[in-house]
N, C-alpha and C positions, 0 to 999 in steps of 0.2 A: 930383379925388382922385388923388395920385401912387401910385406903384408900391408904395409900403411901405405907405401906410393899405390897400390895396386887400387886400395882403399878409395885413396885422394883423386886415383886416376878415374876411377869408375864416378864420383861424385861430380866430379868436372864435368863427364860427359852426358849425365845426368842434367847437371842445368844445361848445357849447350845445347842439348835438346828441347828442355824445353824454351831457351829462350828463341831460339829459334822457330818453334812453332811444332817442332817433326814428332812430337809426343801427341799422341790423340785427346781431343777434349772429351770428357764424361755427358753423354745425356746428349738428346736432340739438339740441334740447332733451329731455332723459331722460327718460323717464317709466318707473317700475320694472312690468316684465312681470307678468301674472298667474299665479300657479302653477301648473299644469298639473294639478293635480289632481284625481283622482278624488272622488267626491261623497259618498260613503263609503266605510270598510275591507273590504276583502272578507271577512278571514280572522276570524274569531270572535273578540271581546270579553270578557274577564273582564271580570266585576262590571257588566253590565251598560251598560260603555261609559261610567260614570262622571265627573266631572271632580276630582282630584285636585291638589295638590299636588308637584311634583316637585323644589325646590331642597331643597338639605342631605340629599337622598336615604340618604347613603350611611350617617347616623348613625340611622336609624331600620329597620335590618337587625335588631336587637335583638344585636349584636356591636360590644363598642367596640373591638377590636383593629383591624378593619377600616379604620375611620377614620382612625387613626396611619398605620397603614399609606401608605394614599392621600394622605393630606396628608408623609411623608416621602419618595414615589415622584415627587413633582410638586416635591418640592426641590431633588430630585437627579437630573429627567429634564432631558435637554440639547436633546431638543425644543422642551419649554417655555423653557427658558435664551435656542435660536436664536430663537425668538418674539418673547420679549423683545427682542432685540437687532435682530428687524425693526420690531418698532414702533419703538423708536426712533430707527432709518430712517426710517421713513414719517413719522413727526413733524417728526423735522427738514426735510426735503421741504416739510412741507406748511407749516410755518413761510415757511422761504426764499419758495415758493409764494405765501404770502400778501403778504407784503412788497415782490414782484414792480413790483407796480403803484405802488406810493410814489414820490418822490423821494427820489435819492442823493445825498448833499452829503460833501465832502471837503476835508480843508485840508492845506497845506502852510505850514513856515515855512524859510524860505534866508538864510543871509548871507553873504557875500563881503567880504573884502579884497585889495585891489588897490593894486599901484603903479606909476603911469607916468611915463617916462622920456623928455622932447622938450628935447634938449639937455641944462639943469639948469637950476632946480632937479628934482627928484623929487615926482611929485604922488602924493600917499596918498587911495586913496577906500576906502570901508567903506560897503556898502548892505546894509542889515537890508530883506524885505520876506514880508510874509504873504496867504496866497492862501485864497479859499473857491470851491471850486466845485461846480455843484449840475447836474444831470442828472435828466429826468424823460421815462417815453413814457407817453405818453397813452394809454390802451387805447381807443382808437376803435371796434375792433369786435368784442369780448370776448375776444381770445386770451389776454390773463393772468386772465381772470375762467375760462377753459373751463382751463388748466392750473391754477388752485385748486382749483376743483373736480374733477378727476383726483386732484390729491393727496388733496384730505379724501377721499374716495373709496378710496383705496390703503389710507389707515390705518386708518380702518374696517373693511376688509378684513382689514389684519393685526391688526386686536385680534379681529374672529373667530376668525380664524386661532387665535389663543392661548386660546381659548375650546374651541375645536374639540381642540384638543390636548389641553386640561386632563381636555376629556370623555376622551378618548383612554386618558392615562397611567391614568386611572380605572378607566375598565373592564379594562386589561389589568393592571393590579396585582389587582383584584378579581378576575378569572378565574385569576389563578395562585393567588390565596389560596384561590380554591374547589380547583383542582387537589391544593392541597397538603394541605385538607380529605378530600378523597377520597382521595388517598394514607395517611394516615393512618388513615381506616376501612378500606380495604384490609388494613394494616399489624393492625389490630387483629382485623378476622374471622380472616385468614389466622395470624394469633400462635395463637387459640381454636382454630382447627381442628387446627393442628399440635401444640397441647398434649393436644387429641382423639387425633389419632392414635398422640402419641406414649404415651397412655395403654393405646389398643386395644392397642399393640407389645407392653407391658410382660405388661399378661394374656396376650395369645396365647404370649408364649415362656414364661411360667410354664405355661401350661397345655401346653403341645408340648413343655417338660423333664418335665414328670408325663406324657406318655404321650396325654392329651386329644385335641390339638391334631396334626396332621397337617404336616409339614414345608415343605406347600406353602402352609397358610396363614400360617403365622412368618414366612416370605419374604414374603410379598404384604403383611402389615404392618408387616414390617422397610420395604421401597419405600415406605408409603405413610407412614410416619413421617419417611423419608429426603423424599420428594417435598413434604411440608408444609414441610420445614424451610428447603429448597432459595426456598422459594413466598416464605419470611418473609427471605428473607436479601436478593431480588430486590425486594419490596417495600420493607423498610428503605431500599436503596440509591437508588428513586426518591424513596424519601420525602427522607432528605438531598439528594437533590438539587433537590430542589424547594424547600428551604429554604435554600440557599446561591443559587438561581437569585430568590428572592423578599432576599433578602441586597443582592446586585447591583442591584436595582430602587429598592430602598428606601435602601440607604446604612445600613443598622441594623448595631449591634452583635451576630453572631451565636446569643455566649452568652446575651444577653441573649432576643434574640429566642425562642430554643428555650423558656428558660422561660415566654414569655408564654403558649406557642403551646399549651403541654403544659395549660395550667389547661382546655383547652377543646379536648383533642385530638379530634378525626373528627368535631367539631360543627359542622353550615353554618349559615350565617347564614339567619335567616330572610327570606324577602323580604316587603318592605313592601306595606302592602294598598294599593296607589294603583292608579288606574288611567288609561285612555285619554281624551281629548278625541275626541268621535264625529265631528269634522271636517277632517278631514287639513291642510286649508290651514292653519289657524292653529296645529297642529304641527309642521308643517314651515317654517314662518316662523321659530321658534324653533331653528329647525338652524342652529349657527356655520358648519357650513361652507357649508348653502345661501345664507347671508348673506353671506360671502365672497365667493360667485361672483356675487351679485345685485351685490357692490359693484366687484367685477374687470368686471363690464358697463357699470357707471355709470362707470367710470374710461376703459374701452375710449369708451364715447360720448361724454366732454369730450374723448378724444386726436384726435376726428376733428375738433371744433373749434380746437383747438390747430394740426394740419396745415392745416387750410382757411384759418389769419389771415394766413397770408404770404402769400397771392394780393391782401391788402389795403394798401395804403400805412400806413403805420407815422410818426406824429407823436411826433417829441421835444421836448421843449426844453431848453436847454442853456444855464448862463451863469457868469460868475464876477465877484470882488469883489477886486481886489489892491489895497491900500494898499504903496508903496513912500517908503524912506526913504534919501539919500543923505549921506553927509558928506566932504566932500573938502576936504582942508590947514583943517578947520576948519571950513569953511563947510556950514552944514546945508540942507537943500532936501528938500522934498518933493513925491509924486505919487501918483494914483489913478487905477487903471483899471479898468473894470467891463464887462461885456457880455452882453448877451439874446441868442442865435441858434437860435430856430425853424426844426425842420427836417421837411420831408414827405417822405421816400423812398417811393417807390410803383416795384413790380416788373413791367421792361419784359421782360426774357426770360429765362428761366431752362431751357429746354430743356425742358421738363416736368417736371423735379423735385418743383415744391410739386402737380402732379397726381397723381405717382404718389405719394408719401408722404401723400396724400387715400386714395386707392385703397388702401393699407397699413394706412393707420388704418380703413377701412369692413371690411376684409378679417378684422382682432384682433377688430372689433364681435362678428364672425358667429360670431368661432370661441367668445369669450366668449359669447355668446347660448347655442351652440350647449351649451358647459361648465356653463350654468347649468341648462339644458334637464335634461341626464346627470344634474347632482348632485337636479334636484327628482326624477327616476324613479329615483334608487338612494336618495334616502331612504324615497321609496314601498314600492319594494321592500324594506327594511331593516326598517321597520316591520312589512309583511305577513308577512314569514317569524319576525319576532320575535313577533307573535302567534300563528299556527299554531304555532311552537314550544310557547309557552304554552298551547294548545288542549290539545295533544299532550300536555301532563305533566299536566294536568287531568283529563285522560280515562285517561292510562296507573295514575293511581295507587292505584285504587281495586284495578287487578287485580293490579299489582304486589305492593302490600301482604297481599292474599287469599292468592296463591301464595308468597309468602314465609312467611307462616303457615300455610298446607298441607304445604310441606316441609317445614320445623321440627316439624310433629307425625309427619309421617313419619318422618323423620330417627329422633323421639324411641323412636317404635314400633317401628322396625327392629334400633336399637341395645338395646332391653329383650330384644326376640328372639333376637338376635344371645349377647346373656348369658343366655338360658335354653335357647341349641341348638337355637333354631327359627327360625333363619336363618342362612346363610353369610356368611364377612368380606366375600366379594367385594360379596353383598347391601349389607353396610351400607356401602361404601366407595361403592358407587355412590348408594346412595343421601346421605352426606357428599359428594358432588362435586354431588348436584344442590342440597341446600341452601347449599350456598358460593355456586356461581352464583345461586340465589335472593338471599342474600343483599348479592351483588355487584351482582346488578340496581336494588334498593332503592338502595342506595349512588349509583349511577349516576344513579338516576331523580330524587334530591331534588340532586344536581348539578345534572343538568340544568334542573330549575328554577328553581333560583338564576340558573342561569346565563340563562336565556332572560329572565328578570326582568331583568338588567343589561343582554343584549343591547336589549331594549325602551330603558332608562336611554337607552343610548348611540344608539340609533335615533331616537331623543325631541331629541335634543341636549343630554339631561344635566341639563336643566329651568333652559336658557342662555334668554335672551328677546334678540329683538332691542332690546329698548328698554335693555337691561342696557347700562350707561356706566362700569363698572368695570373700564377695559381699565388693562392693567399698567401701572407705572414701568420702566422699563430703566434698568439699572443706570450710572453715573455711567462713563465712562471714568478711570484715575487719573492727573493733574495733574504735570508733571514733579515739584511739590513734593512731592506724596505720596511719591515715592521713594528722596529726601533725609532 
């Protein structure tokens, strides 16, 4: 056997190995970490720890504004927009990525005219000739298979990613619409009170120009008429501002919007009766961004196979196919040439380079390990404080409600007194500053439970699953024709 079967022989057995499998692949094989999670929630369970429902959350608040809202906030958030436009990054990547490992074939076509001159006559030649050439490397020992997997990996990643954000723009259009909610009851106690006082005003100066009323009490509810008004004029102005700041979020029509907002002003949505999964792992699986980082780890573990291929010799093969055509003073001729060249480059010294870009890639491993680690104990933590919250407004609301209706009968008994000369302005004044604050509490407190309800939403992931395959389109780049 001469040199080139011996050649041909070893290259054969070369791929038979590896198509077979019996060549080792470069770099860990992934395996995705276990959650780190606690074995149950610490902090108290509404509804008994139930299993619930949580997609389309947002329309079953018993508020349809809210909805528009959220779905106009996420058309015009530019988070979401850059999201998109990593996915379709990471897609093209993982395209190219995949096609890696194919053979590349290329053609060319040339002609030339020529004329030569040995003495005379004049020779005219003219050669038309067309070329294919084809290029292929063999993946011998998985480095285009471990850089595909990095890429499916990355996109993955970025479609949580834009999952992660959707939850995102969500909760934070819904928390300014609660804001804007409680500005508004603000706006409307504080209007009542001030029409209170400016009523108290009106009798005490009639009665203090009849002689009744003592000059020190006219002033005190001259101030306290003046001080409500001041109350409603500072309220208004957060209230507009809260709806030109929910304006800017949403992309909405202002005039438009003030009318929607007015059919249901100082009303909060009610929150929906869902509840918790009593197992943490398989909630927190459903976290886009803990999935993110589960797949930024998988991507981190194919880049160490990726570094590790170049310590391995690297098989191409390489050839081409030219048919050539000649005509000279007439006379036609033709020629073909073609050629196979199998190549094995295998690396004799590189100074350590593909060692320390091993060490580089083992290094991103640890720190993504370490990132996935953070995001599973900050969803942990996200969750237990979004329950205790809700503990908190379960427990607060029985008392809040009690004392809000305790003051209100005070209030009511103070001011009958007050009009029959058996209590002082300053009595009833103080006691209208505690029923306002009463009242503000209440206001507060059903805030707050909305809002610990969407915190929950967004601690939950928004009731995103990881099995969910519904990652975006990103938008088309436009075409030089497009802009003709």
């Amino acid at each position: 056997m001469n040199l080139r079967q011996h050649t041909a022989a070893a290259l054969l057995a070369l791929l038979g190995l590896s198509a077979c499998g019996v060549l080792p692949r470069v770099g860990p094989d992934y395996q995705t970490p276990a959650i780190p999670a606690p074995a149950g929630w610490q902090a108290p369970q509404p509804h008994n720890g139930q299993i619930a429902e949580l997609t389309d959350w947002w329309r079953r608040l018993d508020d349809p504004l809210l909805p528009e809202l959220i779905d106009a906030a996420e058309r015009e958030s530019a988070s979401l927009a850059q999201a998109r436009a990593r996915i379709a990054q990471a897609r093209a990547s993982a395209v190219a990525a995949d096609v890696a490992g194919l053979p590349t074939v290329d053609g060319s076509i040339a002609a030339k005219r020529a004329a030569f001159t040995f003495g005379a006559p004049t020779t005219f030649q003219t050669t038309r000739q067309a070329s294919v050439m084809a290029n292929w490397e063999i993946d011998l020992f998985g480095g285009l298979a471990r850089d595909q997997q990095g890429a499916e990996a990355r996109l993955a990643a970025s479609a949580a990613r834009w999952h992660a954000a959707r939850v995102s723009v969500a909760a934070e259009t819904a928390d300014a619409y609660l804001q804007l909610r409680y500005q508004e009851r603000r706006l409307a106690q504080a209007e009542a009170d001030a029409a209170s006082r400016a009523a108290t005003f009106e009798l005490t100066r009639k009665l203090g120009s009849a002689g009744f009323n003592a000059p020190a009490d006219v002033a005190l509810a001259s101030a306290s008429a003046a001080d409500g008004a001041a109350t409603v004029a500072d309220l208004r102005a957060a209230r507009d501002r809260q709806i030109k700041a929910l304006v800017a979020l949403t992309g909405l029509d202002e005039a438009g919007l003030r009318q929607r907002l007015a059919s249901a002003s100082g009303r909060f949505p009610t929150p929906a009766a869902f509840a918790i999964d009593a197992l943490p792992a398989r909630l927190l699986a459903q976290r886009p961004d803990v999935a993110a980082t589960e797949r930024d780890l998988a991507a981190a573990s194919a880049a160490i196979g990726s570094a590790a291929a170049d310590r391995y010799p690297r098989l191409t093969l390489a050839g081409f196919f030219t048919p050539l055509r000649l005509n000279t003073n007439g006379q036609r001729s033709s020629a073909t040439t073609w050629s196979i060249s199998p190549t094995l480059a295998m690396p004799l010294f590189d100074g350590g380079r593909v060692a320390a870009n091993v060490d580089a890639a083992r290094a991103d491993y640890a720190a993504a390990e370490a990132a996935y680690r953070q995001a599973v104990r900050n969803a942990v933590s996200e969750v237990e404080q979004a329950l205790v919250r809700l503990d908190a407004a379960a427990t607060r609301e029985a008392d809040v409600r009690r004392a809000a209706a305790g003051y209100r009968q005070a209030y009511s008994a103070t001011e009958a007194r007050q009009r029959a000369g058996f209590a002082s302005l300053l009595e009833l004044e103080d006691s209208r500053r505690t029923l306002l604050a009463a009242d503000t509490a209440v206001a507060g407190w059903e805030q707050e439970r909305a809002s610990a309800w969407i915190a929950l939403y967004r601690a939950i992931g928004g009731g995103w699953s990881a099995t969910d395959t519904a990652a975006p389109q990103a938008p088309q780049a436009p075409s030089p024709d497009d802009a003709r």
